[in-house]
mmCIF file of the N, C-alpha and C atoms, coordinates in Angstrom:
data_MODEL
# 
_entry.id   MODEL 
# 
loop_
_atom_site.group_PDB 
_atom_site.id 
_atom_site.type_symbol 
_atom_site.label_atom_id 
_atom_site.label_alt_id 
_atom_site.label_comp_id 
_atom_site.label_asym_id 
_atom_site.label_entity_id 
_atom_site.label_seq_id 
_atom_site.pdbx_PDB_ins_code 
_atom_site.Cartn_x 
_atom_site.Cartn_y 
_atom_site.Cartn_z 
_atom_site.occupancy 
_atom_site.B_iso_or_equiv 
_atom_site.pdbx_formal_charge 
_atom_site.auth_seq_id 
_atom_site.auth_comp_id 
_atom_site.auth_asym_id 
_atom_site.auth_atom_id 
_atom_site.pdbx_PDB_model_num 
ATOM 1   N N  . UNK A 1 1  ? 0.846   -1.163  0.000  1.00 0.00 ? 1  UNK A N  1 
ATOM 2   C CA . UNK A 1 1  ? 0.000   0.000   0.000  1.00 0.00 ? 1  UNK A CA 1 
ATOM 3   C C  . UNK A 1 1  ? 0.895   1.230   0.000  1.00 0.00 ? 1  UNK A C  1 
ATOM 4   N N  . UNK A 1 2  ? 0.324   2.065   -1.085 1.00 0.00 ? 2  UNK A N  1 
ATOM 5   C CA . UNK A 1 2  ? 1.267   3.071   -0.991 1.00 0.00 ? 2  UNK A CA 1 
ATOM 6   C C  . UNK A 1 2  ? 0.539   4.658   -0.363 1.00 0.00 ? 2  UNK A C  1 
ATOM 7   N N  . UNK A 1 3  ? 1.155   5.703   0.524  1.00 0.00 ? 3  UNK A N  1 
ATOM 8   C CA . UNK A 1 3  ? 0.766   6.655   0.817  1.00 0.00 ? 3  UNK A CA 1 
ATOM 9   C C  . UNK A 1 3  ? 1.147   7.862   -0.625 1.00 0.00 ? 3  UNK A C  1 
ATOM 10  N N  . UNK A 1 4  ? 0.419   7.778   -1.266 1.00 0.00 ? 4  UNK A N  1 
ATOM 11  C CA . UNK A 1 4  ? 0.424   8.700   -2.899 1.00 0.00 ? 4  UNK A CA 1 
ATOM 12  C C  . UNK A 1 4  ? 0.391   10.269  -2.222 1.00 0.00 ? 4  UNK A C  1 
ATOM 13  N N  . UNK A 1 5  ? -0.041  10.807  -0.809 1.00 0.00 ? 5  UNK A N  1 
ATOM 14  C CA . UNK A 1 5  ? 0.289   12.347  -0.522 1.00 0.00 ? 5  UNK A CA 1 
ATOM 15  C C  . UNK A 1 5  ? 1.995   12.536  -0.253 1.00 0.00 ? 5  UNK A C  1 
ATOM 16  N N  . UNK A 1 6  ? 2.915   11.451  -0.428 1.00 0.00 ? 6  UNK A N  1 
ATOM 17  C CA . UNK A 1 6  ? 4.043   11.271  -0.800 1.00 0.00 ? 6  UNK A CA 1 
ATOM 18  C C  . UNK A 1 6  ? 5.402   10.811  -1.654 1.00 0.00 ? 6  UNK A C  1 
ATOM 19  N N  . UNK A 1 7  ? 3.874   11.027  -3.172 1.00 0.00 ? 7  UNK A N  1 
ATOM 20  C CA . UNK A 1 7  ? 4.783   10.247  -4.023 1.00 0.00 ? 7  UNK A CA 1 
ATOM 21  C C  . UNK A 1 7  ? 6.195   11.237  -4.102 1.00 0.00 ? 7  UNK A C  1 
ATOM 22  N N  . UNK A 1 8  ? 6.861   10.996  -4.843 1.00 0.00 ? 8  UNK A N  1 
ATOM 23  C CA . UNK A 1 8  ? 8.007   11.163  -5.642 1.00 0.00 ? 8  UNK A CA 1 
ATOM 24  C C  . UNK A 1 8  ? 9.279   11.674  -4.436 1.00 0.00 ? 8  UNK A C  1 
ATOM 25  N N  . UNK A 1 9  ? 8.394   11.108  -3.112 1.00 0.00 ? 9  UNK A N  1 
ATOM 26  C CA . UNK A 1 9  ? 9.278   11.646  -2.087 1.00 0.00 ? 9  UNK A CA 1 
ATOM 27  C C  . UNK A 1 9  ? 10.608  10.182  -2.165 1.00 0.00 ? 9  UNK A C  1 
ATOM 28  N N  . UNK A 1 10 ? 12.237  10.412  -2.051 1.00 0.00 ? 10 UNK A N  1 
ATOM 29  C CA . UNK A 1 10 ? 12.880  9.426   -1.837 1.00 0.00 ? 10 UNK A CA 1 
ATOM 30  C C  . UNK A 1 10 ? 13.394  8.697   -1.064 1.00 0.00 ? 10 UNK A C  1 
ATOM 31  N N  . UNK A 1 11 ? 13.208  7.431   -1.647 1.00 0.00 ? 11 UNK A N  1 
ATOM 32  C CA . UNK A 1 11 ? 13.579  6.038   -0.150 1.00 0.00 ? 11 UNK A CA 1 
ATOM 33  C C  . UNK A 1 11 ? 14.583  6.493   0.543  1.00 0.00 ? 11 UNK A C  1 
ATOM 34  N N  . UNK A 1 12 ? 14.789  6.688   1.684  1.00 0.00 ? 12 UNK A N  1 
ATOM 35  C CA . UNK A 1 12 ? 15.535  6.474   2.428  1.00 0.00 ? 12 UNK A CA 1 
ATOM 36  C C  . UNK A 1 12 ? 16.183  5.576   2.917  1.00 0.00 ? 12 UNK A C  1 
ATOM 37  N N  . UNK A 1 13 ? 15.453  4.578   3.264  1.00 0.00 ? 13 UNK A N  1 
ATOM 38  C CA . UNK A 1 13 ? 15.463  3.310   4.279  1.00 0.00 ? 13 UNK A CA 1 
ATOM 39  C C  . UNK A 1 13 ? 14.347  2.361   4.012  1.00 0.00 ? 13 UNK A C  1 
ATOM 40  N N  . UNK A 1 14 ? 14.341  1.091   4.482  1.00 0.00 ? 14 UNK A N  1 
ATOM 41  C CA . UNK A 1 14 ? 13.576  -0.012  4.207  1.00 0.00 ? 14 UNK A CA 1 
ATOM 42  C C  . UNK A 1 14 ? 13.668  -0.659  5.592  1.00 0.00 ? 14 UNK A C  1 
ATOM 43  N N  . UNK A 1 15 ? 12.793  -0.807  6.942  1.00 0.00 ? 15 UNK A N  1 
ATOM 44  C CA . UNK A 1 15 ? 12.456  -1.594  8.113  1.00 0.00 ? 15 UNK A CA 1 
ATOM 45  C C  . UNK A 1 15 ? 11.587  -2.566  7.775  1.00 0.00 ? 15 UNK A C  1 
ATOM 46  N N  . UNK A 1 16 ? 11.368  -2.933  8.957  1.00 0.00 ? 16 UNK A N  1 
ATOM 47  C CA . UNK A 1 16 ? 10.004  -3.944  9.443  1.00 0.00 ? 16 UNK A CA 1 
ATOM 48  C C  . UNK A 1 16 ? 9.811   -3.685  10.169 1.00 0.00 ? 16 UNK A C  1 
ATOM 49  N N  . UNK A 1 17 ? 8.244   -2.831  9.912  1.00 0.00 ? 17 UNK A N  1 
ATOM 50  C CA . UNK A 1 17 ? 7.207   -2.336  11.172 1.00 0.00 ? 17 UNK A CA 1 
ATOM 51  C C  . UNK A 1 17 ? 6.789   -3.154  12.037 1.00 0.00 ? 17 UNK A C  1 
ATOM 52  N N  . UNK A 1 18 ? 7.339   -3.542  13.338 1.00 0.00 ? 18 UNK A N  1 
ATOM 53  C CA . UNK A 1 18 ? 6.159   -4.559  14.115 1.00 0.00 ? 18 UNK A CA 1 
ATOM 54  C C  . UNK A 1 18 ? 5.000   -3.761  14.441 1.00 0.00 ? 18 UNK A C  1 
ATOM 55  N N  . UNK A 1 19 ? 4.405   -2.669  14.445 1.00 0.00 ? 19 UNK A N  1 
ATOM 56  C CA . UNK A 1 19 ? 3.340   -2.294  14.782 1.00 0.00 ? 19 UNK A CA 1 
ATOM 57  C C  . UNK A 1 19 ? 2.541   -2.797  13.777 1.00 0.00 ? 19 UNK A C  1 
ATOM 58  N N  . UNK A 1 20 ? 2.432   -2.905  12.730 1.00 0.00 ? 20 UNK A N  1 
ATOM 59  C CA . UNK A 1 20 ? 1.825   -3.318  11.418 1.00 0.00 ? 20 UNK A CA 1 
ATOM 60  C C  . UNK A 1 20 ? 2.091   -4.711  11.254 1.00 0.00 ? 20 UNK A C  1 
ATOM 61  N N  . UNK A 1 21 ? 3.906   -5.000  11.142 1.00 0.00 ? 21 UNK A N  1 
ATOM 62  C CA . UNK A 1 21 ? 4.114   -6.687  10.608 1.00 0.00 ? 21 UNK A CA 1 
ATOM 63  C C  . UNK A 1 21 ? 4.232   -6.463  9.375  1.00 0.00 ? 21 UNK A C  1 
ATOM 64  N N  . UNK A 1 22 ? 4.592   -5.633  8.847  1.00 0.00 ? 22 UNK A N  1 
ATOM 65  C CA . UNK A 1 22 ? 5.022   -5.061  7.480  1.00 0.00 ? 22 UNK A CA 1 
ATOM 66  C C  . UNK A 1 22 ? 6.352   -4.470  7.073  1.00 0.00 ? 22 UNK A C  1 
ATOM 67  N N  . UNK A 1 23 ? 7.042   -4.980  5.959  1.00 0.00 ? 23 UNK A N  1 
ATOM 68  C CA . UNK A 1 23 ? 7.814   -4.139  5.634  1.00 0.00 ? 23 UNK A CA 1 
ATOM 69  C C  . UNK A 1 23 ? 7.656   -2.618  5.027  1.00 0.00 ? 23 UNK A C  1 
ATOM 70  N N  . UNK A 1 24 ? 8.317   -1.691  5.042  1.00 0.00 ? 24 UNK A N  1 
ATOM 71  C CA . UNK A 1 24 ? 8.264   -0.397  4.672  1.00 0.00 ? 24 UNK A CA 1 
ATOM 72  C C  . UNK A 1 24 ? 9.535   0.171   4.084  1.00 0.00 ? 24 UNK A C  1 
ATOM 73  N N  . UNK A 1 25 ? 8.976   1.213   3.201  1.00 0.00 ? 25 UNK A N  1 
ATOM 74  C CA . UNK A 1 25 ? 9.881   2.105   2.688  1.00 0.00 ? 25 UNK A CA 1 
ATOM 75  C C  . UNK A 1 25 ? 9.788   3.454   3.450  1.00 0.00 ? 25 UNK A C  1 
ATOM 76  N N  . UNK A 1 26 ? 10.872  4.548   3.933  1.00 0.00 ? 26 UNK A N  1 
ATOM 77  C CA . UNK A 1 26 ? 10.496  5.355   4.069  1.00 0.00 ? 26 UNK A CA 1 
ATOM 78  C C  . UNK A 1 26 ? 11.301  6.441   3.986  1.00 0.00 ? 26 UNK A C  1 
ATOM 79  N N  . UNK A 1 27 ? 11.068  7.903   4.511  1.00 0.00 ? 27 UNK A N  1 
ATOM 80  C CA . UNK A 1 27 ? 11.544  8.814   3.637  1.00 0.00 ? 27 UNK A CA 1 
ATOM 81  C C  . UNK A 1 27 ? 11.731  9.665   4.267  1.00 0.00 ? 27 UNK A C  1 
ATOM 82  N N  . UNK A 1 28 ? 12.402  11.030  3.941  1.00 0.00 ? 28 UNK A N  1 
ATOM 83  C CA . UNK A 1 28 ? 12.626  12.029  4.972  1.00 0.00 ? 28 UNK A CA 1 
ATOM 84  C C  . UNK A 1 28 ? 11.587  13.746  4.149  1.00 0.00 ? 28 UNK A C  1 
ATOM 85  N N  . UNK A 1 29 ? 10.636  14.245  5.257  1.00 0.00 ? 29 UNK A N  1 
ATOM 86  C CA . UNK A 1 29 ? 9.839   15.438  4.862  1.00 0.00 ? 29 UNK A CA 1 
ATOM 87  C C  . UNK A 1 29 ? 10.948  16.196  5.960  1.00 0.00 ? 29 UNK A C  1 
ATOM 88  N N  . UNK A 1 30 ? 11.320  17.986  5.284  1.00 0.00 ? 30 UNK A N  1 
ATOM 89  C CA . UNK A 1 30 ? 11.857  18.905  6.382  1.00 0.00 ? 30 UNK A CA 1 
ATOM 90  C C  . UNK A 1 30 ? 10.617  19.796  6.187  1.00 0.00 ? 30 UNK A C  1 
ATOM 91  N N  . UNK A 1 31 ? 10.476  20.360  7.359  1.00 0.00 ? 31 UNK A N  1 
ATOM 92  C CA . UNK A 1 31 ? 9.210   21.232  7.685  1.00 0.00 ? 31 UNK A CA 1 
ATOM 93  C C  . UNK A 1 31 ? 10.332  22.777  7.397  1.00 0.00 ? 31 UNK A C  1 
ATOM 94  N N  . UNK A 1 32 ? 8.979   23.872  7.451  1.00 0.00 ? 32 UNK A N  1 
ATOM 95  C CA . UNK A 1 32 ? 10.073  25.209  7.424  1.00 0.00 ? 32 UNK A CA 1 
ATOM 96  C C  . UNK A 1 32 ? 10.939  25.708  7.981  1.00 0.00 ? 32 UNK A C  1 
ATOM 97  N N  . UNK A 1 33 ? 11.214  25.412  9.049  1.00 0.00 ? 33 UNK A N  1 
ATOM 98  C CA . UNK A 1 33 ? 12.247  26.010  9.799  1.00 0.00 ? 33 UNK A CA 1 
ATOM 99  C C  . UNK A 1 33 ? 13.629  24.566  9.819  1.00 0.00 ? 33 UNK A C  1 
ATOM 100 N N  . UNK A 1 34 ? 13.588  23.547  8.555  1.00 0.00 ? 34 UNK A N  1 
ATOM 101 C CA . UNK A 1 34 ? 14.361  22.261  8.480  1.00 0.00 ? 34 UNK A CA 1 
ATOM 102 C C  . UNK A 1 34 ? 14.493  21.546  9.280  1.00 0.00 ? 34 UNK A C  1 
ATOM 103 N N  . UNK A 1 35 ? 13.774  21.194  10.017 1.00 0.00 ? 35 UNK A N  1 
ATOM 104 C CA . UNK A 1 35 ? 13.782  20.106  10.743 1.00 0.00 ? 35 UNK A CA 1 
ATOM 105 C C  . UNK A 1 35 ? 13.069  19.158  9.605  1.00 0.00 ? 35 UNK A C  1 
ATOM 106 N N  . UNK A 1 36 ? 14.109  17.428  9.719  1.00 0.00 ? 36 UNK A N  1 
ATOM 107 C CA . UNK A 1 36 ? 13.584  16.851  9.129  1.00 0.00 ? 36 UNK A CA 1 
ATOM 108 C C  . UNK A 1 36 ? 12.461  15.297  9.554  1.00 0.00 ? 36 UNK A C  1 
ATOM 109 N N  . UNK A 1 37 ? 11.538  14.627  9.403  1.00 0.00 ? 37 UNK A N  1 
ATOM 110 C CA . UNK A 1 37 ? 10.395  13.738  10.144 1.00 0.00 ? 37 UNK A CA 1 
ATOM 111 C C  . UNK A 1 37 ? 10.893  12.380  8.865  1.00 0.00 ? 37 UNK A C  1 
ATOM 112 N N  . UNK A 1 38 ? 10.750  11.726  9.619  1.00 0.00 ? 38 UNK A N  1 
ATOM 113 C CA . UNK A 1 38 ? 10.965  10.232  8.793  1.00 0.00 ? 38 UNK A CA 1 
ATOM 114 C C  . UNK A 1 38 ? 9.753   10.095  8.839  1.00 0.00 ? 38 UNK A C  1 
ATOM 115 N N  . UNK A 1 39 ? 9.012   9.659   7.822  1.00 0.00 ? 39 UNK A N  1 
ATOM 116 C CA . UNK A 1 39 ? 7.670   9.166   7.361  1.00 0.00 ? 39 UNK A CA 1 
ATOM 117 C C  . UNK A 1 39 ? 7.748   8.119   6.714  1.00 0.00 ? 39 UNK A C  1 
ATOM 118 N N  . UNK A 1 40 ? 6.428   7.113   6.558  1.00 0.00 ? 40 UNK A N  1 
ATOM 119 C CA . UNK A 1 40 ? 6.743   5.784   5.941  1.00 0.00 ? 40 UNK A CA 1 
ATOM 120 C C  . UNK A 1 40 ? 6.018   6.310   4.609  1.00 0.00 ? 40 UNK A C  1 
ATOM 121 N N  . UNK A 1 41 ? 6.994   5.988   3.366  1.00 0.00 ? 41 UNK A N  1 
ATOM 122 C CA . UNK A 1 41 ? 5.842   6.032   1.890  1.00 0.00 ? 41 UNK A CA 1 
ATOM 123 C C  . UNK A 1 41 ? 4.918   5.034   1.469  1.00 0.00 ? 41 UNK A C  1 
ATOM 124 N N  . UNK A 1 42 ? 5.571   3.684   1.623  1.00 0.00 ? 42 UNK A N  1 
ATOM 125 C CA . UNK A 1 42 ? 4.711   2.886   1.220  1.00 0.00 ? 42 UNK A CA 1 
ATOM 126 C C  . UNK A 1 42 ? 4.593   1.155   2.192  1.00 0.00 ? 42 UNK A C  1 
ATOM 127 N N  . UNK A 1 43 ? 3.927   0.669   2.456  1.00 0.00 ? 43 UNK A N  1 
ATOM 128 C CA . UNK A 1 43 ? 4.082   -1.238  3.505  1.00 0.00 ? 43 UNK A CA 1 
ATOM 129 C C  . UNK A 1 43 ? 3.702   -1.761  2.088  1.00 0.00 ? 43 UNK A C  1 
ATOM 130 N N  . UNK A 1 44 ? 4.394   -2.793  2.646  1.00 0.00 ? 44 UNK A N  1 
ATOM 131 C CA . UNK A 1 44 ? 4.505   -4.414  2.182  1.00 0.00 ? 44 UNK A CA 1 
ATOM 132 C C  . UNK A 1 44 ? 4.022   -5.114  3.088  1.00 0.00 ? 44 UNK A C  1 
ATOM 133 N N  . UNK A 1 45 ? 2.475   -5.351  2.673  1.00 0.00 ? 45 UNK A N  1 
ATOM 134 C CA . UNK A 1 45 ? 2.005   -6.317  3.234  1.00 0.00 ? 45 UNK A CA 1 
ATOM 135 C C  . UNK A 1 45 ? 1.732   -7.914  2.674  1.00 0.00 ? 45 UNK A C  1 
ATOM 136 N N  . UNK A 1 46 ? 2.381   -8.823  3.243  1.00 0.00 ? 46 UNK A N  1 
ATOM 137 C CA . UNK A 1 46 ? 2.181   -10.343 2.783  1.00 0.00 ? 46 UNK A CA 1 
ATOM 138 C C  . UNK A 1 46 ? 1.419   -10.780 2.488  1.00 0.00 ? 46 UNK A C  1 
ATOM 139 N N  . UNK A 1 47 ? 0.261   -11.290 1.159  1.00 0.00 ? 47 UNK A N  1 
ATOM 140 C CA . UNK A 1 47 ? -0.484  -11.612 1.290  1.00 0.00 ? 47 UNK A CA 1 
ATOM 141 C C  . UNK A 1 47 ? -0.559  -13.439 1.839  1.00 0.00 ? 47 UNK A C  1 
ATOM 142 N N  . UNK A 1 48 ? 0.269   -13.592 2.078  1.00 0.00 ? 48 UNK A N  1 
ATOM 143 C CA . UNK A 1 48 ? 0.140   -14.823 3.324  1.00 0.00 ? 48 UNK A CA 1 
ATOM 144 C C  . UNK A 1 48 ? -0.123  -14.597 4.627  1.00 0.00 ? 48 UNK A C  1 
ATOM 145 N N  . UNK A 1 49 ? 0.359   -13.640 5.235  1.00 0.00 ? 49 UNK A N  1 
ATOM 146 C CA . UNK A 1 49 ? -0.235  -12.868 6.450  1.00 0.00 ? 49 UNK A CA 1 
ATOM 147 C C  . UNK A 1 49 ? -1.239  -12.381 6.745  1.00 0.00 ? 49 UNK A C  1 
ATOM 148 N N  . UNK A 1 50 ? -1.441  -11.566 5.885  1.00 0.00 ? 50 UNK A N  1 
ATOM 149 C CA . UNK A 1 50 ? -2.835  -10.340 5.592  1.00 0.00 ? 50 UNK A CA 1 
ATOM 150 C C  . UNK A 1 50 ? -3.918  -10.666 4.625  1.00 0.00 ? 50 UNK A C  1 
ATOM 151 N N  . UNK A 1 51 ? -5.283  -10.455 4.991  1.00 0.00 ? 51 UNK A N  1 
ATOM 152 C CA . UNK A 1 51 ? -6.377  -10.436 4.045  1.00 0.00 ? 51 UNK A CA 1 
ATOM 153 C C  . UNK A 1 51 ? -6.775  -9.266  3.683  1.00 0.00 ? 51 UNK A C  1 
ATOM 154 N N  . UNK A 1 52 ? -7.138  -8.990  3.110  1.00 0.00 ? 52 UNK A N  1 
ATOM 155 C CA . UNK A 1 52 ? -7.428  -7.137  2.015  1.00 0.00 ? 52 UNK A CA 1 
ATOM 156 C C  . UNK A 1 52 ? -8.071  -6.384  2.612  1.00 0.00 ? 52 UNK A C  1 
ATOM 157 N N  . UNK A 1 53 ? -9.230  -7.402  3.170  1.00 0.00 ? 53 UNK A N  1 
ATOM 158 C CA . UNK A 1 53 ? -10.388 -6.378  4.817  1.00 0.00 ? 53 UNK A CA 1 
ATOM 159 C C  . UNK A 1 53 ? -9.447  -5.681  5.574  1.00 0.00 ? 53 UNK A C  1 
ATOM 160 N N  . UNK A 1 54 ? -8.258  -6.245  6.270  1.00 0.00 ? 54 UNK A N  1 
ATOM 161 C CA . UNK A 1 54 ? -7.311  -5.755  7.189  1.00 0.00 ? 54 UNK A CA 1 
ATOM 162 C C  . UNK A 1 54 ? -6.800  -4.603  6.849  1.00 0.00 ? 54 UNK A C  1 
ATOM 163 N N  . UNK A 1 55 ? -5.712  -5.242  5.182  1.00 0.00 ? 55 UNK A N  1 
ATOM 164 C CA . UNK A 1 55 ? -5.488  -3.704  4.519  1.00 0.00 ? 55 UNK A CA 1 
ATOM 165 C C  . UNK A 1 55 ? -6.083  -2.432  4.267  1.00 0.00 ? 55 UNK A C  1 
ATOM 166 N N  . UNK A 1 56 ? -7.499  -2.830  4.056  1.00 0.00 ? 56 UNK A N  1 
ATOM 167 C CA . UNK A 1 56 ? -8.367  -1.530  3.795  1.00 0.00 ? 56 UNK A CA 1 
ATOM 168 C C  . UNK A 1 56 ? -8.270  -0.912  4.843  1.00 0.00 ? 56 UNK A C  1 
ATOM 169 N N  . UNK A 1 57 ? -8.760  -1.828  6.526  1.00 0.00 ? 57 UNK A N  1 
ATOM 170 C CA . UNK A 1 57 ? -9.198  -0.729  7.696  1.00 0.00 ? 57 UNK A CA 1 
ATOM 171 C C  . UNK A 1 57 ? -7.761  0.050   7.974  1.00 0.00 ? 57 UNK A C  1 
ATOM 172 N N  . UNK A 1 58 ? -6.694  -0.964  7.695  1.00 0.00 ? 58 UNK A N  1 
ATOM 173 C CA . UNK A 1 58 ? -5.230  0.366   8.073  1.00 0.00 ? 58 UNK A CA 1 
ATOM 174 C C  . UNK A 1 58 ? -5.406  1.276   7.084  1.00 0.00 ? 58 UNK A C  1 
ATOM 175 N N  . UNK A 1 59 ? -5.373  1.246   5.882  1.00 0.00 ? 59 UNK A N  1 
ATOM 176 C CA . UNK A 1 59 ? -5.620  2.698   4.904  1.00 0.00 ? 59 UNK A CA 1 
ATOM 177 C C  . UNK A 1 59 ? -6.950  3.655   5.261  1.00 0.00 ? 59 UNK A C  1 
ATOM 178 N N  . UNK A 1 60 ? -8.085  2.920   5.985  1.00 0.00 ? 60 UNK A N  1 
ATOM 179 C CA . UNK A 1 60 ? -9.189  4.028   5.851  1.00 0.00 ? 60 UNK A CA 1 
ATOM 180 C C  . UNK A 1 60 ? -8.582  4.385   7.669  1.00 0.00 ? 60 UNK A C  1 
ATOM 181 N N  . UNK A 1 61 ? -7.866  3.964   8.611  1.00 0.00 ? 61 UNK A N  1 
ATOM 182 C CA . UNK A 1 61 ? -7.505  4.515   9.554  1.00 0.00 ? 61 UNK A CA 1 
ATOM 183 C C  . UNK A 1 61 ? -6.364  5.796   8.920  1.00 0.00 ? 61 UNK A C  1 
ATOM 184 N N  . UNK A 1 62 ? -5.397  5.636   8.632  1.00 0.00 ? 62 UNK A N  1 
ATOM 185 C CA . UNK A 1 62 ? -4.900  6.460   7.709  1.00 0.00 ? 62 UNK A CA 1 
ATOM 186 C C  . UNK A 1 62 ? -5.245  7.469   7.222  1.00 0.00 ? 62 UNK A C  1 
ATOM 187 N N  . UNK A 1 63 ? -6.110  7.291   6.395  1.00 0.00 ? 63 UNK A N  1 
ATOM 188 C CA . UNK A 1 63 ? -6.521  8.377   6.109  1.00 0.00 ? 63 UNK A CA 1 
ATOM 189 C C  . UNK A 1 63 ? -7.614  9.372   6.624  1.00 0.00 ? 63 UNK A C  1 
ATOM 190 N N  . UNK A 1 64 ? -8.509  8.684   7.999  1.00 0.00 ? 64 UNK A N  1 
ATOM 191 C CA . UNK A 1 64 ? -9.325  9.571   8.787  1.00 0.00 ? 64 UNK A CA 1 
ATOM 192 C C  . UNK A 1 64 ? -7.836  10.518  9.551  1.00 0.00 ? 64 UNK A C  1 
ATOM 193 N N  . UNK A 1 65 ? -6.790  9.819   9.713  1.00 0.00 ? 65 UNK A N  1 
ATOM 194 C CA . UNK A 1 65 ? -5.594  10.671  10.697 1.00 0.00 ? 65 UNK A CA 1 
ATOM 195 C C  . UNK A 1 65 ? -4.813  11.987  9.783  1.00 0.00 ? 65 UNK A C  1 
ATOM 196 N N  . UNK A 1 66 ? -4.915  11.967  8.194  1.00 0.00 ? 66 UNK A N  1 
ATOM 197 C CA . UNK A 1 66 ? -4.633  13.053  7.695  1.00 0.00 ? 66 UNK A CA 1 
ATOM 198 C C  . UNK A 1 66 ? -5.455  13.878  7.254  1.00 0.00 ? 66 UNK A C  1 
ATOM 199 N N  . UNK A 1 67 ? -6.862  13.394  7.659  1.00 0.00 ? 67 UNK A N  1 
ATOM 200 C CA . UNK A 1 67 ? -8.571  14.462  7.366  1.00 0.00 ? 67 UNK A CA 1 
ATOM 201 C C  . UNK A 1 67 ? -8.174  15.057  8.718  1.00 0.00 ? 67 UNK A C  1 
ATOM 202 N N  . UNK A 1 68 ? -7.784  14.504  9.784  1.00 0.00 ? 68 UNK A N  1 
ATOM 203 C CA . UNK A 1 68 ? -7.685  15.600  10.816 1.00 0.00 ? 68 UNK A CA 1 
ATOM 204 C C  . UNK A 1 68 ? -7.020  16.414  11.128 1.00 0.00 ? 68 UNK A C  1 
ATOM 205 N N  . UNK A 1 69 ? -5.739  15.986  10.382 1.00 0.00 ? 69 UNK A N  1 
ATOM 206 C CA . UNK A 1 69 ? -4.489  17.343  10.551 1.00 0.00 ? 69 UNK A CA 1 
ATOM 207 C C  . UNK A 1 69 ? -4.914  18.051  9.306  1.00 0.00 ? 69 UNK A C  1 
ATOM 208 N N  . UNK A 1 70 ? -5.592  17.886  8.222  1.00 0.00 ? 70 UNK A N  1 
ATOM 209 C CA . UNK A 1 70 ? -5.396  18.787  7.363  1.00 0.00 ? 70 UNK A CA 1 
ATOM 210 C C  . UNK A 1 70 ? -6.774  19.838  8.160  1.00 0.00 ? 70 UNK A C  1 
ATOM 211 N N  . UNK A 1 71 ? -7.562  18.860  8.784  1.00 0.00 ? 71 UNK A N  1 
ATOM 212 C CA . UNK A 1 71 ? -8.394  20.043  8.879  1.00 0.00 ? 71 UNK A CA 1 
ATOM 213 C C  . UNK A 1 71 ? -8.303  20.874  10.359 1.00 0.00 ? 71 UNK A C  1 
ATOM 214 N N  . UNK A 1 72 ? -7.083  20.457  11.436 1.00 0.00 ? 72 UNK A N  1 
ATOM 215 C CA . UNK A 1 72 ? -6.418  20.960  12.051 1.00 0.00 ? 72 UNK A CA 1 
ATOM 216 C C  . UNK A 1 72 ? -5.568  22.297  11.727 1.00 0.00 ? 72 UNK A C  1 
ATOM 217 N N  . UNK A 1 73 ? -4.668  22.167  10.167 1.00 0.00 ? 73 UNK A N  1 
ATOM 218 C CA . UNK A 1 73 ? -3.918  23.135  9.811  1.00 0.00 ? 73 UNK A CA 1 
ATOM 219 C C  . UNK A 1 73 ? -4.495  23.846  8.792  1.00 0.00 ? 73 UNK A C  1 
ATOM 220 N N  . UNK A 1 74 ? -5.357  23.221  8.085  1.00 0.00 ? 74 UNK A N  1 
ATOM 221 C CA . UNK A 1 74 ? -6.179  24.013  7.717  1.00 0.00 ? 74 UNK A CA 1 
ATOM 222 C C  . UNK A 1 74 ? -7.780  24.204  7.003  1.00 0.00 ? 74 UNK A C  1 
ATOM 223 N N  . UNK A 1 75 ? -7.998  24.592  8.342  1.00 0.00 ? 75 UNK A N  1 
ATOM 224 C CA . UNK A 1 75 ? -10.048 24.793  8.853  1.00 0.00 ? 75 UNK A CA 1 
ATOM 225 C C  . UNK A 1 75 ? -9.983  25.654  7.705  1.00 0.00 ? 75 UNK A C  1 
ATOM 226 N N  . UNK A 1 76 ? -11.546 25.144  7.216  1.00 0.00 ? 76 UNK A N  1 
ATOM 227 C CA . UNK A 1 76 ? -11.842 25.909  5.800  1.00 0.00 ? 76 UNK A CA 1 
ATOM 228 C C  . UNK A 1 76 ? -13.008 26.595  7.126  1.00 0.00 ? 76 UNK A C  1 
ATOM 229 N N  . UNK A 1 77 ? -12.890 28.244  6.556  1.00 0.00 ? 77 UNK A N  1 
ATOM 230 C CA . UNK A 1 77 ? -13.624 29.272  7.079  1.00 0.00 ? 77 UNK A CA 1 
ATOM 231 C C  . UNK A 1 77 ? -14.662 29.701  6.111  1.00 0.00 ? 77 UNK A C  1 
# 
């Protein structure tokens, strides 16, 4: 599964998430004042491990967590 609000961002590194049980790619965002946040771009999930129901609820968790910062940073008035 890939997070696409980070495409063309570059690999950094490759772990294994135990919070998930997934491998990952991930990447470095610097905010304005350069500080830089390791973010994951995309999991590898097994489909020997994982069934697709599972995958979906981590992506639709996912993405309720960046409906709230966007609408944290920015509330449409």
């Amino acid at each position: 599964m890939e997070d696409l609000t980070k495409r063309g961002l570059e690999i950094r590194n490759r772990y294994f998430d135990t919070k998930y049980g997934a491998e990952c790619d991930s990447g470095i965002i610097y905010d304005g004042g350069g500080t830089g946040y390791k973010v994951v771009i995309r999991w590898y999930f097994p489909k020997s491990k994982f069934i697709l129901d599972e995958i979906v609820r981590f992506a639709e968790d996912i993405d309720q967590r960046y409906q709230a910062i966007r609408e944290e940073t920015c509330p449409d008035d």
